[in-house]
Backbone as XML, in Angstrom:
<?xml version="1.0"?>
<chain id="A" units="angstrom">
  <residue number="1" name="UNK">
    <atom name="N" x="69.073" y="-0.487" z="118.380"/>
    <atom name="CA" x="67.798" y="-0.311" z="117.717"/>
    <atom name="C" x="66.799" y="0.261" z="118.732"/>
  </residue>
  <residue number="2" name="UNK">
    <atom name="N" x="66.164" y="1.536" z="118.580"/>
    <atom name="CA" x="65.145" y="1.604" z="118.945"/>
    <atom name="C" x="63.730" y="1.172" z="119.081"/>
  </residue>
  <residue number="3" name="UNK">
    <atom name="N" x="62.939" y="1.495" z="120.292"/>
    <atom name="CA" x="61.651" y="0.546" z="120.044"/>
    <atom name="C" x="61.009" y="1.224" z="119.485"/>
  </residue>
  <residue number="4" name="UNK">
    <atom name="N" x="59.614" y="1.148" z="118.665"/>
    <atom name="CA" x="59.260" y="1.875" z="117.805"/>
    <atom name="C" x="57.972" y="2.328" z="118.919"/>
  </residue>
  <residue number="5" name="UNK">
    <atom name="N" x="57.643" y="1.991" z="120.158"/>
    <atom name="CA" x="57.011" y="1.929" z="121.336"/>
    <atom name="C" x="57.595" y="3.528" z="121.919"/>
  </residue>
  <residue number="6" name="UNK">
    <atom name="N" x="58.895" y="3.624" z="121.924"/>
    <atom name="CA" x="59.318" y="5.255" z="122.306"/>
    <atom name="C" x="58.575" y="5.996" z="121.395"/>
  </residue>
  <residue number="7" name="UNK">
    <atom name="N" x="58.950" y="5.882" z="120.325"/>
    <atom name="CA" x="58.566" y="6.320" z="119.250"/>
    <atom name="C" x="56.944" y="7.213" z="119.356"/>
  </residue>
  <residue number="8" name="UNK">
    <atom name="N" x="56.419" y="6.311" z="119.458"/>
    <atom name="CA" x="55.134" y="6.504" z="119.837"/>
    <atom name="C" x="54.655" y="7.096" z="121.305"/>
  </residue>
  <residue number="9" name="UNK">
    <atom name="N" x="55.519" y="7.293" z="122.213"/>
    <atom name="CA" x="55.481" y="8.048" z="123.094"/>
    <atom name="C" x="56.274" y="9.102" z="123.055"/>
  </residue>
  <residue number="10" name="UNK">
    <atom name="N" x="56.835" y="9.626" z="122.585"/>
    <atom name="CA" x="57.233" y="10.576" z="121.746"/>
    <atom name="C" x="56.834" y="11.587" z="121.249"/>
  </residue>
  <residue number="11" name="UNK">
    <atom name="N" x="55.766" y="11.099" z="120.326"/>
    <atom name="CA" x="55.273" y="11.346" z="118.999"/>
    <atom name="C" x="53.726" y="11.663" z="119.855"/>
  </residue>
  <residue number="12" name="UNK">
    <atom name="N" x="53.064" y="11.091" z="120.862"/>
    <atom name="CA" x="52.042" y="11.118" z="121.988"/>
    <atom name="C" x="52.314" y="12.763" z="122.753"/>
  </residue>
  <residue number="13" name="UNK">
    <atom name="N" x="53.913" y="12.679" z="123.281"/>
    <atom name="CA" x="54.057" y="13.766" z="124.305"/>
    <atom name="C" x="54.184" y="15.393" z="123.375"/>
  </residue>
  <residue number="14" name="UNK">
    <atom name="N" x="54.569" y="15.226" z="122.189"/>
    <atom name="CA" x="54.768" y="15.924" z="121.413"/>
    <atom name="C" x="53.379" y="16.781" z="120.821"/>
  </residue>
  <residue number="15" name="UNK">
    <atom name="N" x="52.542" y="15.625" z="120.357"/>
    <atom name="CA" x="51.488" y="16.403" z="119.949"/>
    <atom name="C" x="50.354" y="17.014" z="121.493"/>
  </residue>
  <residue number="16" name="UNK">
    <atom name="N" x="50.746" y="16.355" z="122.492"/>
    <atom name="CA" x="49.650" y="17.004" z="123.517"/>
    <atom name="C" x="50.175" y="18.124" z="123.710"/>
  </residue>
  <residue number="17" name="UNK">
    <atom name="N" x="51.801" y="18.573" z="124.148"/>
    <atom name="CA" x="52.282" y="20.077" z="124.244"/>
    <atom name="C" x="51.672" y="20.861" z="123.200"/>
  </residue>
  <residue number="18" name="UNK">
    <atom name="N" x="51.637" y="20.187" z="121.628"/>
    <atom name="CA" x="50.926" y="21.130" z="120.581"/>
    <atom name="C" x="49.415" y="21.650" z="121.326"/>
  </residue>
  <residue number="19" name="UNK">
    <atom name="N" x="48.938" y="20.498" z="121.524"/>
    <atom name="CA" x="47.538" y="20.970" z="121.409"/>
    <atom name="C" x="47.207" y="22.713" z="122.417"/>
  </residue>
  <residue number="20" name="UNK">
    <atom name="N" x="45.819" y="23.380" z="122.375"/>
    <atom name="CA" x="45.963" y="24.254" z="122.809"/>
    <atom name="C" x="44.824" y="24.013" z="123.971"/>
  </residue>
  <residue number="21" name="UNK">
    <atom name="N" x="45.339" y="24.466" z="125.081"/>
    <atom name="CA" x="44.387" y="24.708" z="125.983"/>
    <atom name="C" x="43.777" y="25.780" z="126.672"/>
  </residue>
  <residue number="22" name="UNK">
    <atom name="N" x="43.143" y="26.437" z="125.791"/>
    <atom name="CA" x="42.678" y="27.379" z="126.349"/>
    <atom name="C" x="41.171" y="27.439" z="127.228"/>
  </residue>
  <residue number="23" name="UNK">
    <atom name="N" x="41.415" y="28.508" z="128.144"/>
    <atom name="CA" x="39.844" y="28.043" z="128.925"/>
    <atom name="C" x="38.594" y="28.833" z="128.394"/>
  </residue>
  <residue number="24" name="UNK">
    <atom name="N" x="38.145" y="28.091" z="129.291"/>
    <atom name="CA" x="36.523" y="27.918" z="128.961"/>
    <atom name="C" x="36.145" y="29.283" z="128.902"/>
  </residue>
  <residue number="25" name="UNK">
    <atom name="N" x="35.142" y="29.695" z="127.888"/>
    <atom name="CA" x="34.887" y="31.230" z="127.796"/>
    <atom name="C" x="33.405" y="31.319" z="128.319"/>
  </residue>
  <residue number="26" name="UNK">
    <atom name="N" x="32.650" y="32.107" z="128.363"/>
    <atom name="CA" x="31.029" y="32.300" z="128.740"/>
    <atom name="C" x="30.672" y="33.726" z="127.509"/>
  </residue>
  <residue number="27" name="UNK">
    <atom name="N" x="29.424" y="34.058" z="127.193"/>
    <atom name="CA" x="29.044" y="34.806" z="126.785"/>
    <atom name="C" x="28.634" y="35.898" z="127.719"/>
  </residue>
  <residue number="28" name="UNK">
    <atom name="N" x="29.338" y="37.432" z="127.269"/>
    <atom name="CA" x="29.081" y="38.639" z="127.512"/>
    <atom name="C" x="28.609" y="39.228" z="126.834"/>
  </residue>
  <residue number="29" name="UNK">
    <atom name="N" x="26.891" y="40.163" z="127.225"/>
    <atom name="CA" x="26.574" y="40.859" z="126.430"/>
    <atom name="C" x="26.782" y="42.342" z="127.421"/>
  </residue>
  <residue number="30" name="UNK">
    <atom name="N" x="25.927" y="43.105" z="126.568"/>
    <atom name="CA" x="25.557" y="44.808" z="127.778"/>
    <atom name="C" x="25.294" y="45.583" z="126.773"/>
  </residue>
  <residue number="31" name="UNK">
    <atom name="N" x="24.820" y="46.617" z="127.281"/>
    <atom name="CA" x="24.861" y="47.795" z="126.633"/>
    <atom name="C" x="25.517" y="48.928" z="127.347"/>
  </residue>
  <residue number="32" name="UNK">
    <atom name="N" x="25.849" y="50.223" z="126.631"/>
    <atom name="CA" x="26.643" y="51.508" z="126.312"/>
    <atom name="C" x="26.347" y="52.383" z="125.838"/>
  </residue>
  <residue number="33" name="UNK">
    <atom name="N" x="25.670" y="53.513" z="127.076"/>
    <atom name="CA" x="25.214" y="54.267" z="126.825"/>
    <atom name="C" x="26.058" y="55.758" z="127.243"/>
  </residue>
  <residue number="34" name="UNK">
    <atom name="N" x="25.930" y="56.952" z="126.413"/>
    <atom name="CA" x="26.771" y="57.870" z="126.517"/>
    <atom name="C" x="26.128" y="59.160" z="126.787"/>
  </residue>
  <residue number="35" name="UNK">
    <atom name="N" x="25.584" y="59.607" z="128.080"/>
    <atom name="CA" x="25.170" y="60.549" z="127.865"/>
    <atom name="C" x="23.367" y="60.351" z="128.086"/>
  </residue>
  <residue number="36" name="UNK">
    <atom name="N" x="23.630" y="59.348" z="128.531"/>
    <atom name="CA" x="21.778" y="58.950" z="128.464"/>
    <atom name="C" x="21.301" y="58.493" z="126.950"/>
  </residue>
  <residue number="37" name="UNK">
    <atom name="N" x="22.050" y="57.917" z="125.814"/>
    <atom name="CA" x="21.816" y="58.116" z="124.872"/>
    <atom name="C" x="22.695" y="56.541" z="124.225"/>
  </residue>
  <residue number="38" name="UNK">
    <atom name="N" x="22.274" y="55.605" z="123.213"/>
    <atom name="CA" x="22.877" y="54.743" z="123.014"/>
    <atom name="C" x="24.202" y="55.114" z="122.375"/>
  </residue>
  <residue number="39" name="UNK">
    <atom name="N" x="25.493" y="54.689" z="122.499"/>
    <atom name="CA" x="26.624" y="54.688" z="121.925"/>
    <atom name="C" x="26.655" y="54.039" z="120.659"/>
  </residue>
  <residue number="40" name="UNK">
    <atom name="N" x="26.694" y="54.926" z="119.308"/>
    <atom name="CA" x="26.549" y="54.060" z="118.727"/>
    <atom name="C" x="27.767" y="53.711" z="117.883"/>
  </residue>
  <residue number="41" name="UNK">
    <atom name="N" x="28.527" y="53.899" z="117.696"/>
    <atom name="CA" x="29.761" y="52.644" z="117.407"/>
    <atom name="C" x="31.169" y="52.886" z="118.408"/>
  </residue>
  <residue number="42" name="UNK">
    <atom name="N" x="31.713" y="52.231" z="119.061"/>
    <atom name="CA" x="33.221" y="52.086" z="119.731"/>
    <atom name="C" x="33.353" y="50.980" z="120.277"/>
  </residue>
  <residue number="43" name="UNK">
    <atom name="N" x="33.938" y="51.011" z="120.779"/>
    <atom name="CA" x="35.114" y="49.364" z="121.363"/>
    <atom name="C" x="35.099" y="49.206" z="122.704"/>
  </residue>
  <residue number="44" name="UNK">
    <atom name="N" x="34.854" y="47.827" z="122.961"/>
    <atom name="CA" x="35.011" y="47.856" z="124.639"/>
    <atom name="C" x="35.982" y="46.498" z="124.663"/>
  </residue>
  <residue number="45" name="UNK">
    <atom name="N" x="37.014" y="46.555" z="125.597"/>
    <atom name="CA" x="38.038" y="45.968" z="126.043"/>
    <atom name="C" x="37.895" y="45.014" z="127.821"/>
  </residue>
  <residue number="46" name="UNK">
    <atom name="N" x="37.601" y="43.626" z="127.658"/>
    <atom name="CA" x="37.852" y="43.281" z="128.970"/>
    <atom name="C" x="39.160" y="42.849" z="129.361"/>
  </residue>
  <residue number="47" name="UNK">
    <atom name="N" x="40.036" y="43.642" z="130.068"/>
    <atom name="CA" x="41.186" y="42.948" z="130.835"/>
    <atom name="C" x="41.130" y="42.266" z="131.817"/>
  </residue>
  <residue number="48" name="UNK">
    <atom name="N" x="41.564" y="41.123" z="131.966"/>
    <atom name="CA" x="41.520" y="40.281" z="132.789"/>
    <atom name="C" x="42.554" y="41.101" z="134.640"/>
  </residue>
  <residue number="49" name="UNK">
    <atom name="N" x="41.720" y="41.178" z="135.584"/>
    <atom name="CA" x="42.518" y="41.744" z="136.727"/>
    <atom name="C" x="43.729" y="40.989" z="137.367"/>
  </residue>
  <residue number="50" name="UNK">
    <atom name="N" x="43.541" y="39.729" z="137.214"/>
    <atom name="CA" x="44.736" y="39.209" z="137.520"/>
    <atom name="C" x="45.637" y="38.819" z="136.429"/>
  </residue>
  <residue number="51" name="UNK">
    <atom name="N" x="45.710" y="39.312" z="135.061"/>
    <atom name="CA" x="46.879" y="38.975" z="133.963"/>
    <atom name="C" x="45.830" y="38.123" z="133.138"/>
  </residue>
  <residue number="52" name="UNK">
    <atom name="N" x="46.413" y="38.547" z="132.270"/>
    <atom name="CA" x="46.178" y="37.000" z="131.385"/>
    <atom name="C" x="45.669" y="38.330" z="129.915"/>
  </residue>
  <residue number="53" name="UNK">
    <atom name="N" x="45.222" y="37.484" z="128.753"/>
    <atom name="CA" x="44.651" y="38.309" z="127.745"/>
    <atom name="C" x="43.426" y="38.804" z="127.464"/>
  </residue>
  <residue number="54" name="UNK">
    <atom name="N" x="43.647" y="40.019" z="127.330"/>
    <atom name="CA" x="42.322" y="40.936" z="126.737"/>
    <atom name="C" x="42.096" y="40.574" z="125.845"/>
  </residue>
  <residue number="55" name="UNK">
    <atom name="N" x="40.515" y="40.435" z="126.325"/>
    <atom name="CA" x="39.059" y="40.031" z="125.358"/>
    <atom name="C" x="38.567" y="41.723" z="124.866"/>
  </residue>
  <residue number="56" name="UNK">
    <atom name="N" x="38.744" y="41.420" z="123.018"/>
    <atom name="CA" x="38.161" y="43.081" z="122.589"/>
    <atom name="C" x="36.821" y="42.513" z="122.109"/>
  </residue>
  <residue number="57" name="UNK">
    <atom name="N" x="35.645" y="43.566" z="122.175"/>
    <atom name="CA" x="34.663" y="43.130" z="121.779"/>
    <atom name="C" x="34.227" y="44.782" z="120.877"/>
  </residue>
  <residue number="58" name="UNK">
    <atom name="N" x="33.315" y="44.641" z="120.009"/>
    <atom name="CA" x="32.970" y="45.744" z="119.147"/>
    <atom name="C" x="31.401" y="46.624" z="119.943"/>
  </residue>
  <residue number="59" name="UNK">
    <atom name="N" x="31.090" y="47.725" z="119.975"/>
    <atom name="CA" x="29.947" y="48.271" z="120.379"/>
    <atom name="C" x="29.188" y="48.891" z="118.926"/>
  </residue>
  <residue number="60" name="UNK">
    <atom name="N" x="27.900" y="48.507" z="118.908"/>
    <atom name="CA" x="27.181" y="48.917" z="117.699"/>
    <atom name="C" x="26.098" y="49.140" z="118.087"/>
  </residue>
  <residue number="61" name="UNK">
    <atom name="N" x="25.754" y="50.437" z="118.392"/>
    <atom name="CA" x="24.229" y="50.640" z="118.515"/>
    <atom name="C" x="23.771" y="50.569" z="120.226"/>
  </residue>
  <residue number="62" name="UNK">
    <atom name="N" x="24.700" y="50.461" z="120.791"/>
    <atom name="CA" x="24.504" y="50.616" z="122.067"/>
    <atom name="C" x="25.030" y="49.096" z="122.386"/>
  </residue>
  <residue number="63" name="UNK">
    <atom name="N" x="24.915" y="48.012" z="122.317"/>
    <atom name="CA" x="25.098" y="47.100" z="122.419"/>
    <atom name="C" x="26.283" y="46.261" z="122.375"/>
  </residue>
  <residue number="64" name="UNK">
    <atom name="N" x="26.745" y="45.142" z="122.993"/>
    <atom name="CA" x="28.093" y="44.774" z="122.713"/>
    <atom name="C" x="28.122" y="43.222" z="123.208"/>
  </residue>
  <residue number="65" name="UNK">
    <atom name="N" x="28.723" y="42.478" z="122.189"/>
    <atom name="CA" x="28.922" y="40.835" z="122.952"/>
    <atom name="C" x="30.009" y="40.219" z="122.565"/>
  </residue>
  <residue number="66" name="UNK">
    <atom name="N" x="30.262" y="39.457" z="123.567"/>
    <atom name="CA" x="32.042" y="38.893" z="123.522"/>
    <atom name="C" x="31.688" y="37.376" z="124.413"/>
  </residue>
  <residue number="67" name="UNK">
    <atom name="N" x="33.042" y="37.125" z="124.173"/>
    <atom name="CA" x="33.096" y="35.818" z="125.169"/>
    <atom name="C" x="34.099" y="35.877" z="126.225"/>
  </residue>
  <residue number="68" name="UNK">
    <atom name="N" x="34.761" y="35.677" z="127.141"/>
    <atom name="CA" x="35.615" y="35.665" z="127.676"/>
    <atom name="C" x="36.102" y="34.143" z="129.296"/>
  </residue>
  <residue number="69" name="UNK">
    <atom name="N" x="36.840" y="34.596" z="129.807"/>
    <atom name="CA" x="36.530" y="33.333" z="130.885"/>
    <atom name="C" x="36.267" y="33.934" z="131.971"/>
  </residue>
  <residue number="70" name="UNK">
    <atom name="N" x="35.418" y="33.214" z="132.996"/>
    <atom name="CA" x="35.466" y="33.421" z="134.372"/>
    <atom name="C" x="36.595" y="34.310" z="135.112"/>
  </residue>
  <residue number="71" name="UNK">
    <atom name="N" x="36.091" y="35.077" z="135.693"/>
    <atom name="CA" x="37.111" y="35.926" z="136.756"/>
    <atom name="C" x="36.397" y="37.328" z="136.398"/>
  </residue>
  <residue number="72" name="UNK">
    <atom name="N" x="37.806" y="38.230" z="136.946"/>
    <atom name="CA" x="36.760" y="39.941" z="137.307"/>
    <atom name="C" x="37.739" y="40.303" z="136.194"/>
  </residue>
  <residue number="73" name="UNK">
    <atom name="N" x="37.182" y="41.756" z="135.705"/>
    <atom name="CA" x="38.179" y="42.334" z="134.644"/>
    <atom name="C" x="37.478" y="43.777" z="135.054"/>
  </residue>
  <residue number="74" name="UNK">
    <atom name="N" x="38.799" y="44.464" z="134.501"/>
    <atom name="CA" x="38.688" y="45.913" z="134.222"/>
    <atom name="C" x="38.127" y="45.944" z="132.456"/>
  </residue>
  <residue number="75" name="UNK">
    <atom name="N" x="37.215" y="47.272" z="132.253"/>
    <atom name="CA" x="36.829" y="47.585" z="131.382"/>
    <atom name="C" x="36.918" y="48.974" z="130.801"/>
  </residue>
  <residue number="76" name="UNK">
    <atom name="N" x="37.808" y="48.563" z="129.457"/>
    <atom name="CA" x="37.933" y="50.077" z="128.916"/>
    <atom name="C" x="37.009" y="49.904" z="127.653"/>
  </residue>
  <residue number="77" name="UNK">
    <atom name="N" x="36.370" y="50.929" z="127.923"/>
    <atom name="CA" x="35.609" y="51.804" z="126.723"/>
    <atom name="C" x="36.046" y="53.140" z="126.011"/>
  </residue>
  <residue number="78" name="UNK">
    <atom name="N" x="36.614" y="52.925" z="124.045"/>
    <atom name="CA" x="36.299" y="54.092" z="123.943"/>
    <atom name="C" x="35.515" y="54.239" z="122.330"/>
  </residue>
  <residue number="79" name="UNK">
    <atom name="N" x="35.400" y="55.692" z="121.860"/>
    <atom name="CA" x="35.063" y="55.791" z="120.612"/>
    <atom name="C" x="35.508" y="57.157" z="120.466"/>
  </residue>
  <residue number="80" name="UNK">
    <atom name="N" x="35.590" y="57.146" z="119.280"/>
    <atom name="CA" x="35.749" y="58.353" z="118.492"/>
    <atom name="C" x="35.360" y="59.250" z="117.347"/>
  </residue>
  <residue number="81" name="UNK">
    <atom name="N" x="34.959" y="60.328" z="117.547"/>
    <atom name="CA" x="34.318" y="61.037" z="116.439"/>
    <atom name="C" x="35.073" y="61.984" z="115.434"/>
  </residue>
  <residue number="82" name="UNK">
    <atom name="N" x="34.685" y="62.715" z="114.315"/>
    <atom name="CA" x="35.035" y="63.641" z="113.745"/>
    <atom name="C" x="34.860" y="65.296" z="114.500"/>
  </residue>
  <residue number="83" name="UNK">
    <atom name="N" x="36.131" y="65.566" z="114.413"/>
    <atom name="CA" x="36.020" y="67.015" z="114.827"/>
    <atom name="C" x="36.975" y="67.978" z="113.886"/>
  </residue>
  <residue number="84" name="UNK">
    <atom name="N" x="36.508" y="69.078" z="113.493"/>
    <atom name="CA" x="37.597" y="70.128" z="113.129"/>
    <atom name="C" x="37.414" y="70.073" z="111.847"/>
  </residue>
  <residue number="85" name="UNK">
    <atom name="N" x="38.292" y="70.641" z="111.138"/>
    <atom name="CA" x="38.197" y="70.947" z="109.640"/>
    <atom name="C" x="38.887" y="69.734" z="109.113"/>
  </residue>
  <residue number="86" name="UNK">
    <atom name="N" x="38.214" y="69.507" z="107.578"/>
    <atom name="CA" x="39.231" y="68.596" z="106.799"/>
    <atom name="C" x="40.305" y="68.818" z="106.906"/>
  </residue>
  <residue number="87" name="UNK">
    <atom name="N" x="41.574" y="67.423" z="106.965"/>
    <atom name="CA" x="42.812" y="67.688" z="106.832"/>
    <atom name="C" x="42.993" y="67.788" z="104.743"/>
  </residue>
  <residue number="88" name="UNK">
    <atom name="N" x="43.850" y="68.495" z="104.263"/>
    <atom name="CA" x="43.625" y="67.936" z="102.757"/>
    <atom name="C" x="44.356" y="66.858" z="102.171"/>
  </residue>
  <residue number="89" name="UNK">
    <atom name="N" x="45.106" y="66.718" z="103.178"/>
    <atom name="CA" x="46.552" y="65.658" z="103.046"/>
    <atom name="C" x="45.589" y="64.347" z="103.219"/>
  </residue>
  <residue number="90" name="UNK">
    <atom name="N" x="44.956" y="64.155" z="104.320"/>
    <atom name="CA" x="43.990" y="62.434" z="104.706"/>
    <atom name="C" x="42.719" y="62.794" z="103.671"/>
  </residue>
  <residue number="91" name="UNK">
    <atom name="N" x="42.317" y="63.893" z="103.210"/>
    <atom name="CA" x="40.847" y="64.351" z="102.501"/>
    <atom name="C" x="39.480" y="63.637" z="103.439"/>
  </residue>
  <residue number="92" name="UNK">
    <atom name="N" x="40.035" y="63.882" z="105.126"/>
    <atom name="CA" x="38.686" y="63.455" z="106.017"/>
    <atom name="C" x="39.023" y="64.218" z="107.289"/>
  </residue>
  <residue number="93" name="UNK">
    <atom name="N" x="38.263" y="64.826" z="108.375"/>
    <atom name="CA" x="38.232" y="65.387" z="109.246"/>
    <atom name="C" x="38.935" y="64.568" z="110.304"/>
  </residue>
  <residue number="94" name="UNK">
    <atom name="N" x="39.721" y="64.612" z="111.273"/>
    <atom name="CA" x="40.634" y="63.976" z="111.938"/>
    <atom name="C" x="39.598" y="63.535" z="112.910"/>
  </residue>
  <residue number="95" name="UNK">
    <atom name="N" x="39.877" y="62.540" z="113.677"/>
    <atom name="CA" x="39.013" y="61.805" z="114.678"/>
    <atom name="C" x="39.474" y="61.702" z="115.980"/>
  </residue>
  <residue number="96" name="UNK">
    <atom name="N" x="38.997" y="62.213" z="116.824"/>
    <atom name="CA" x="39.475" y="61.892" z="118.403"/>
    <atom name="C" x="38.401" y="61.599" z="119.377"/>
  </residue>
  <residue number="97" name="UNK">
    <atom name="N" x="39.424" y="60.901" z="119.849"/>
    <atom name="CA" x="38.717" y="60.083" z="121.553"/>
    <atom name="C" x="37.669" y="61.057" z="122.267"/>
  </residue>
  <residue number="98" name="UNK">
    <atom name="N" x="36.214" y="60.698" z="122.304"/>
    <atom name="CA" x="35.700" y="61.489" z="123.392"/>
    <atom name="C" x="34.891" y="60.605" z="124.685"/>
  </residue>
  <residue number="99" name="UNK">
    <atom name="N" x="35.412" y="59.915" z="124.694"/>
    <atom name="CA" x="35.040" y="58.886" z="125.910"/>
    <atom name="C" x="36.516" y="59.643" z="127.188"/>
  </residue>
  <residue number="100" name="UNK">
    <atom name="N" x="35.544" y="59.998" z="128.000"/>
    <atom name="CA" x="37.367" y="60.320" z="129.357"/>
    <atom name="C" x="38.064" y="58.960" z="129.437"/>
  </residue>
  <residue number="101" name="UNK">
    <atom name="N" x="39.047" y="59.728" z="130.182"/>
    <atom name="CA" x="39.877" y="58.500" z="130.241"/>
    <atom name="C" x="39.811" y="57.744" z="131.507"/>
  </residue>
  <residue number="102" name="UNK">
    <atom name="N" x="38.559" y="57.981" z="132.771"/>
    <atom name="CA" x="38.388" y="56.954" z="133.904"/>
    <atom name="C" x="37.335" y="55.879" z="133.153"/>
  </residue>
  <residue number="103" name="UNK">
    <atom name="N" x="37.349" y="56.152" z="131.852"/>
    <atom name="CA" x="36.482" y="54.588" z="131.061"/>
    <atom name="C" x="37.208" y="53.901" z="130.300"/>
  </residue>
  <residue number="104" name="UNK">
    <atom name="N" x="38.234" y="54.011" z="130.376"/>
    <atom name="CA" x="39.703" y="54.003" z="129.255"/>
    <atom name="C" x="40.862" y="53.518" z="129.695"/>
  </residue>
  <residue number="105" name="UNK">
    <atom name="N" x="41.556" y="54.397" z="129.529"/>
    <atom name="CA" x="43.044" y="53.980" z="129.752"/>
    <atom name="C" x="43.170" y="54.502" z="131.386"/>
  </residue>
  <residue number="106" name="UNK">
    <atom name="N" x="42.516" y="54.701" z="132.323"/>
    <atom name="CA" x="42.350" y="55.254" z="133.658"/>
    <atom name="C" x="41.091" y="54.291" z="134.397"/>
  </residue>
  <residue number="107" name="UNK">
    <atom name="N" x="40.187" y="53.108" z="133.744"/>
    <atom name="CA" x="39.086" y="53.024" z="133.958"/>
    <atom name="C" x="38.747" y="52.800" z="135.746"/>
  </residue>
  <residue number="108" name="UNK">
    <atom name="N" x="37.421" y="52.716" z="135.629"/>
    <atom name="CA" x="37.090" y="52.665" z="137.064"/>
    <atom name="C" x="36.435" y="51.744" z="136.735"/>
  </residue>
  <residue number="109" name="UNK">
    <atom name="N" x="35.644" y="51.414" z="135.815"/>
    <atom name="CA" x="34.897" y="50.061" z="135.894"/>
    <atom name="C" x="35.688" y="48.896" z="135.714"/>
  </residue>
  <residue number="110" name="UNK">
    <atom name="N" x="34.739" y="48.059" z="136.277"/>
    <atom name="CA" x="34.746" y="46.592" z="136.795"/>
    <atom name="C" x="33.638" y="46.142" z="136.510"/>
  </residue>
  <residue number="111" name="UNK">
    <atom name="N" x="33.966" y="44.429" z="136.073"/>
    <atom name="CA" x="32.487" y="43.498" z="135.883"/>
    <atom name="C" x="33.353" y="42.134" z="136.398"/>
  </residue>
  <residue number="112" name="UNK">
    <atom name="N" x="32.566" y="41.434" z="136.726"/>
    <atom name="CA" x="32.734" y="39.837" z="137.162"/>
    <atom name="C" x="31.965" y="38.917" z="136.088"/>
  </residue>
  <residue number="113" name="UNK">
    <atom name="N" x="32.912" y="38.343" z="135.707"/>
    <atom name="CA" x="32.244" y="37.202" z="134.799"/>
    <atom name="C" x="31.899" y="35.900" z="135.000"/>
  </residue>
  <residue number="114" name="UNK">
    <atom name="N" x="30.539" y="35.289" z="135.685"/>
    <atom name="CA" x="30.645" y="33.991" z="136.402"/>
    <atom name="C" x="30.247" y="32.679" z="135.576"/>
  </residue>
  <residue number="115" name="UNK">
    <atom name="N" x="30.812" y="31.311" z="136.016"/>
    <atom name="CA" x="30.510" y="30.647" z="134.845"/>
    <atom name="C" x="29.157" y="30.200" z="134.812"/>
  </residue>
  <residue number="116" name="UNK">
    <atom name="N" x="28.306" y="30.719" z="135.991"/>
    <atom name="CA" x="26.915" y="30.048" z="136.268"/>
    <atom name="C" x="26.403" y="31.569" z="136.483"/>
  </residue>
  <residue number="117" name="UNK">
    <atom name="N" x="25.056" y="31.584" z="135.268"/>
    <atom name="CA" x="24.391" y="32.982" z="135.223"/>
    <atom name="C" x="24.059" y="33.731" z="134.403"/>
  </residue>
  <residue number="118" name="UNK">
    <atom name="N" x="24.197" y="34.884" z="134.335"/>
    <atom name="CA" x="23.875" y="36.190" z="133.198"/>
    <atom name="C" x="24.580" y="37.026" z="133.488"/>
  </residue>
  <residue number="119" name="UNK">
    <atom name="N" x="25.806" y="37.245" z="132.353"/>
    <atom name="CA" x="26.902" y="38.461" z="132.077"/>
    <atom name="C" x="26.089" y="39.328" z="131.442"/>
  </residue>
  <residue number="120" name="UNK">
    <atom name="N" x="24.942" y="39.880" z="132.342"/>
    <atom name="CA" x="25.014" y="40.743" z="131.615"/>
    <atom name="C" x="25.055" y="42.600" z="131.783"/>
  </residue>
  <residue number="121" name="UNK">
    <atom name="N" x="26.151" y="43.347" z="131.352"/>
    <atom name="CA" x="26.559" y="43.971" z="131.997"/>
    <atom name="C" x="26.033" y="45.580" z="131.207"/>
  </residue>
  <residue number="122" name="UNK">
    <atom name="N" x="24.791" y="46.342" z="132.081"/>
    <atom name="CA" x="24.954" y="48.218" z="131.291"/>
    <atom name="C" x="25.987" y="49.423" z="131.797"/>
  </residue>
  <residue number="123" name="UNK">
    <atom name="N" x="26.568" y="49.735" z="131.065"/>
    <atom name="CA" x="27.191" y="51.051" z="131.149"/>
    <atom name="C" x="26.803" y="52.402" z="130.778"/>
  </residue>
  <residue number="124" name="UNK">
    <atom name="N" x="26.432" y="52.944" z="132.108"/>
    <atom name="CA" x="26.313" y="54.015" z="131.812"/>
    <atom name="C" x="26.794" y="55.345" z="132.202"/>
  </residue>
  <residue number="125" name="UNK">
    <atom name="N" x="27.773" y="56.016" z="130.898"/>
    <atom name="CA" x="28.487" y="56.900" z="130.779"/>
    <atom name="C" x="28.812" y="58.075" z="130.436"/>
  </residue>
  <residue number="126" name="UNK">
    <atom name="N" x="29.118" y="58.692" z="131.326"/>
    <atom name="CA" x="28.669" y="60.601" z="131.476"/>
    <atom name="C" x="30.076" y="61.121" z="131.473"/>
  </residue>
  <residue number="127" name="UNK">
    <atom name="N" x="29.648" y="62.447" z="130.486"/>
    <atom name="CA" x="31.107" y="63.591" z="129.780"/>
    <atom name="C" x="31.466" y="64.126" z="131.209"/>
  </residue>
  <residue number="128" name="UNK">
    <atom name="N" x="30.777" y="64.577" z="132.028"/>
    <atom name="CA" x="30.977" y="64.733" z="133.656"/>
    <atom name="C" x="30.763" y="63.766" z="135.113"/>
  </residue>
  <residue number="129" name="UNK">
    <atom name="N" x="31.874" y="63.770" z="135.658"/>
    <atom name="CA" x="31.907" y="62.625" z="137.100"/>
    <atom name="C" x="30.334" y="62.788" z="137.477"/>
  </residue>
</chain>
């Protein structure tokens, strides 16, 4: 016969592996500017520099806020506009990336996110180095 005392330690070790521990996040705001000019809708991405998961956050109007945890991250920014003629097949003008790609998938920026302070981070981003 079992004790019903395992049981319950068991049933203890079981649900703490469930639980989730994820860490502590802080609030990130900034703005995104393109050109001397507010960005007004695209996506900004914090990757964490030493691993872990990317925090996506939305840009509207120049502006952008997320949460994420403590540590440094790389930051990709992009957006995309309409260019070229209607396709007739989609019945909308096709859309491509005009953010370069050292803000992107190449980025050069960096921000530090501390848990004591103000994240708060401007970008400002030019069609030429």
């Amino acid at each position: 016969m079992r004790s019903p005392l395992w049981a319950v330690a068991l049933l203890s070790l079981l649900l703490a592996s469930c639980s989730s521990s994820k860490p502590k996040t802080y609030p990130v705001s900034g703005t995104v500017n393109w050109n001397n000019v507010p960005l007004a809708e695209g996506h900004i991405l914090l990757e964490p520099v030493e691993g872990g998961q990317p925090e996506p956050g939305t840009i509207k109007d120049g502006t952008f806020s997320c949460r994420v945890p403590a540590g440094k991250f790389k930051v990709q920014i992009r957006a995309s506009r309409e260019q070229g003629e209607v396709n007739p097949a989609m019945g909308a003008r096709p859309r491509v990336q005009f953010i370069p790609a050292r803000y992107n998938s190449n980025t050069i920026l960096e921000v530090e996110v501390v848990a004591e302070g103000e994240n708060h981070f401007p970008f400002d981003l030019k069609s030429t180095p």
